[in-house]
N, C-alpha and C positions, 0 to 999 in steps of 0.2 A: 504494500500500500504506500504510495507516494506520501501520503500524508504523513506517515509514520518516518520515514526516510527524515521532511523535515524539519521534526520534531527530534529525533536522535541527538541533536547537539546540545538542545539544552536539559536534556533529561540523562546524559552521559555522565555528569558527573557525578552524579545522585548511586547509580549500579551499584548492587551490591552483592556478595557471594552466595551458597548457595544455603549457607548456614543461618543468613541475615534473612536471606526471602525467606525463609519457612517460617521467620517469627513474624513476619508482616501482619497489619491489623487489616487490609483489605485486600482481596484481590480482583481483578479485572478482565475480561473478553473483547476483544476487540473486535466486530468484522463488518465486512463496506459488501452493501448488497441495498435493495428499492426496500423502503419503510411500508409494514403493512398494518391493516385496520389497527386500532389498541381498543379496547372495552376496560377502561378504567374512569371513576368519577374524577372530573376537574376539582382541584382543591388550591392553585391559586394559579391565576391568570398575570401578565406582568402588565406593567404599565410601559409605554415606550417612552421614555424618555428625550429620544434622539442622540445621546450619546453613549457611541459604539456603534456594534449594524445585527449582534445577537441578544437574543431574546431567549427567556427559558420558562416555561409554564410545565405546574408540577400538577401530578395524577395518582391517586391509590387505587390500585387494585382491591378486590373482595380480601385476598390473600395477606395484604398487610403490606406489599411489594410497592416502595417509592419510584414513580413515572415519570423523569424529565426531558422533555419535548423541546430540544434545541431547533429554532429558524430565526431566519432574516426577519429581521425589524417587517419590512416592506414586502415581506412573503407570506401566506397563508399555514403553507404546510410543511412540518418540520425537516429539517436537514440532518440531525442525528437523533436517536429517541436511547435514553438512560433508562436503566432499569435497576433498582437494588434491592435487593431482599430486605424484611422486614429490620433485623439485626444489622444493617448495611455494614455489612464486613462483606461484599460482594456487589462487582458493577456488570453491568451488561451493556454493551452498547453497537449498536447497531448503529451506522452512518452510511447516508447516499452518496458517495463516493462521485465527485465529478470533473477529478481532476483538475480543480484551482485553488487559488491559493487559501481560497474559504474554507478548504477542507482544513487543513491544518488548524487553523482559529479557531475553526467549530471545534476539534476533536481535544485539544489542550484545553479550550475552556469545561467540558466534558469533567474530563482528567483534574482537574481543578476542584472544580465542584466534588465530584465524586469526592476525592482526598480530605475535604475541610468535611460532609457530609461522614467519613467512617474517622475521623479522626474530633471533633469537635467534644464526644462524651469525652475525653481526658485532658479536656482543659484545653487542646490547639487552637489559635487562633490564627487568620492571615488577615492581616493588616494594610490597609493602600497608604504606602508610605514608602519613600527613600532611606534605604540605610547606609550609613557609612558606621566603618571601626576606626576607632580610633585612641592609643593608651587601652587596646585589651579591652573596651568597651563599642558596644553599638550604640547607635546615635540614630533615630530614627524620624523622619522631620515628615510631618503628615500636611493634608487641606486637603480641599477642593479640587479637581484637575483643573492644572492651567493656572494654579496660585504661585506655583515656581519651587515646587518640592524638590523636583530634580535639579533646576538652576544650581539652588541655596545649596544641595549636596555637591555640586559641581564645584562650587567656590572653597570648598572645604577640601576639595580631590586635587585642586589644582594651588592651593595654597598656604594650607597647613601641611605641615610634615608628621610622614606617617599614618595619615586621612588615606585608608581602601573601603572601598567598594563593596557593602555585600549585598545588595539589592536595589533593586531602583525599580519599584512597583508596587510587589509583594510579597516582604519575608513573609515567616511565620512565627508565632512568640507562643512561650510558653512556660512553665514553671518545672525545673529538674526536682530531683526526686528530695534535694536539699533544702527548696523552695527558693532555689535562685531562679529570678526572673530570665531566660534566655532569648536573641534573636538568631533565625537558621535563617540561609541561603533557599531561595527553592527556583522549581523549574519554570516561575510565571515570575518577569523581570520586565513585562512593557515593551518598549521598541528596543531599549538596552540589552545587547547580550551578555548578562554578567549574570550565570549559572552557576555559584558557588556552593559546596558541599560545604561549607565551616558556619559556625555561629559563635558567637560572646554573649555576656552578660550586659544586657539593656544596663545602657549609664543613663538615659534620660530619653522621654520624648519632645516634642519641637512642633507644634501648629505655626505652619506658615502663612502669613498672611503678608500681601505685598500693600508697602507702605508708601510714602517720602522720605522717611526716616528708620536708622535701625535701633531696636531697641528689644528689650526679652525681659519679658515679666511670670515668673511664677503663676500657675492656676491654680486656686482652690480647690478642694477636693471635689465639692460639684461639679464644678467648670470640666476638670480634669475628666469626671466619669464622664462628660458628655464629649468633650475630645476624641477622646476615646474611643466611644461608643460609635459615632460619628464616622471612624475609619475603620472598624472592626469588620470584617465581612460576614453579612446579616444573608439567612436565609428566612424567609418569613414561613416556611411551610417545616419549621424542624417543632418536633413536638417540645411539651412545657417544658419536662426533665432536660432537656439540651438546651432550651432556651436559657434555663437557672441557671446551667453548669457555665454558660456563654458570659450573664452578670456578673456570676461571683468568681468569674477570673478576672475580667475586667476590674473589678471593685478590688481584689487583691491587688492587681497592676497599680492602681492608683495609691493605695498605701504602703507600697515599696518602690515607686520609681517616681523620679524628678519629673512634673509633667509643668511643658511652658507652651508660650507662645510667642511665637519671632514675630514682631514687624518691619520688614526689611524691605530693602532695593534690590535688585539681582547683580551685585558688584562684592567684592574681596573684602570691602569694611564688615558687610554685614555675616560673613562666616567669622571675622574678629570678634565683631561684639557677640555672636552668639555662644564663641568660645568662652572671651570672659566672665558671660554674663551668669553659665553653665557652672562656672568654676565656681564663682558666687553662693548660687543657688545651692550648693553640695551636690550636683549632680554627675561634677568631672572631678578627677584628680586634678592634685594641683601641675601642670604643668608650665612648660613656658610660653608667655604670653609672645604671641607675633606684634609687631608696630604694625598698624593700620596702612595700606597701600601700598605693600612691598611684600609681591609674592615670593614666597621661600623655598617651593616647589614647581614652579610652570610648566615640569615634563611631565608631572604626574598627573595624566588626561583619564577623561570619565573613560572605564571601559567598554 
């Protein structure tokens, strides 16, 4: 399957041996053939938005089996249709195979969803947010699309030393067995091909909003859960018990991690002042401070 082919590069770094697959929490089918009738109840319909070009509308079977019906914004009838047992530790997917590049798109965002759907009861999250490491910690800086998540990480890649890359989209966070809060790499990165298999321990999150001026002020623990909440990736059709387990990781997040908000320019000042402002806050070690408009690293380009 071509789409598979694809998709192989960002999902290569992730492989694992054969001792690691058998402890796997879900596993998956994949095969490209014409979608036919389904007889299950609709249980939620999407709204279009306009932004992006797919759409997923979820269905239960008699059986207990979750039904997701991936198509075009601007199309009637689906282009891949998801299926997972009751237990979703199991995907099925079936996709019209039609050799463009929508296949691929269709089949990762599939794979996506499937993933946060059998992984979600133990606390995972994926998050729409940029991360950078930086000092052994990730730095996660979230908005709106098109607020400059990725700029503002850019200015930190390109001008703090020691500033890498571990996502520019969507890690995934979660609590080790220690209750350290952690960010991983995963295989959905946006238009950025930065696939990384590593994660660190969350130093802090970051709402970006674009300003006149740079400036970072700590959020309130409210403020914070709704930040939060805000970027967290929401299924509206996962039952109450998932939904709870989705809050009170969230609500843990917010009282172990430094949560703020940048408002900034998309220029080199504003990755300074967010570094200091960080330090501040106790959400960075203390390092050393850069002077404002004098890049320290300028070969180190977003990957």
């Amino acid at each position: 399957m071509a789409a598979m082919n694809q998709l192989e590069p960002r999902f290569r770094p992730f492989e694992v041996g054969e001792e690691e697959a058998a402890e796997a929490v879900f596993a998956v089918d994949i095969r490209c053939g014409q979608l036919t009738e389904c007889d299950a109840e609709r249980i939620y319909e999407p709204v279009h938005s306009g932004i992006g070009f797919i759409a997923a509308r979820a269905l239960r079977r008699a059986d207990g089996c979750l039904i997701l019906e991936f198509l075009h914004i601007e199309e009637a009838e689906p282009r891949l249709r998801m299926t997972m047992n009751a237990e979703l530790t199991r995907a099925d997917i079936a996709i019209d195979c039609r050799n463009d590049v929508a296949d691929s798109y269709f089949l990762t965002h599939a794979l996506m969803i499937a993933f946060m759907l059998a992984t979600c009861g133990n606390g995972t999250l994926l998050i729409h947010s940029s991360a950078v490491i930086l000092g052994g910690k990730a730095y996660l800086f979230q908005g709106k699309s098109g607020t400059g998540k990725s700029t503002h990480a850019r200015m930190w890649l390109n001008n703090i030393p020691g500033a890498e890359q571990l996502n520019d989209d969507n890690p995934l966070l979660r609590f080790d067995a220690d209750g350290t809060p952690r960010a991983y790499g995963s295989p959905w990165s946006g238009k950025t091909h930065c696939y990384r298999n590593v994660s660190a321990p969350i130093g802090a999150f970051v709402r970006i909003v674009r300003a006149h001026e740079n400036q970072l002020r700590r959020l309130a623990p409210l403020q914070a859960y709704a930040s939060l909440t805000a970027s967290v990736f929401y299924m509206p059709f996962l039952s109450e018990r998932l939904r709870d387990v989705r809050h009170r990781t969230i609500e843990r997040l917010v009282a172990s991690v430094c949560c703020c908000e940048m408002h900034c320019r998309p220029d080199a000042d504003a990755a300074f002042t967010c570094l200091r402002g960080l330090m501040l806050e106790g959400g960075m070690p203390s390092l050393p401070t850069p002077q404002p408009h004098q890049p320290l690293n300028p070969t180190n380009q977003k990957q």
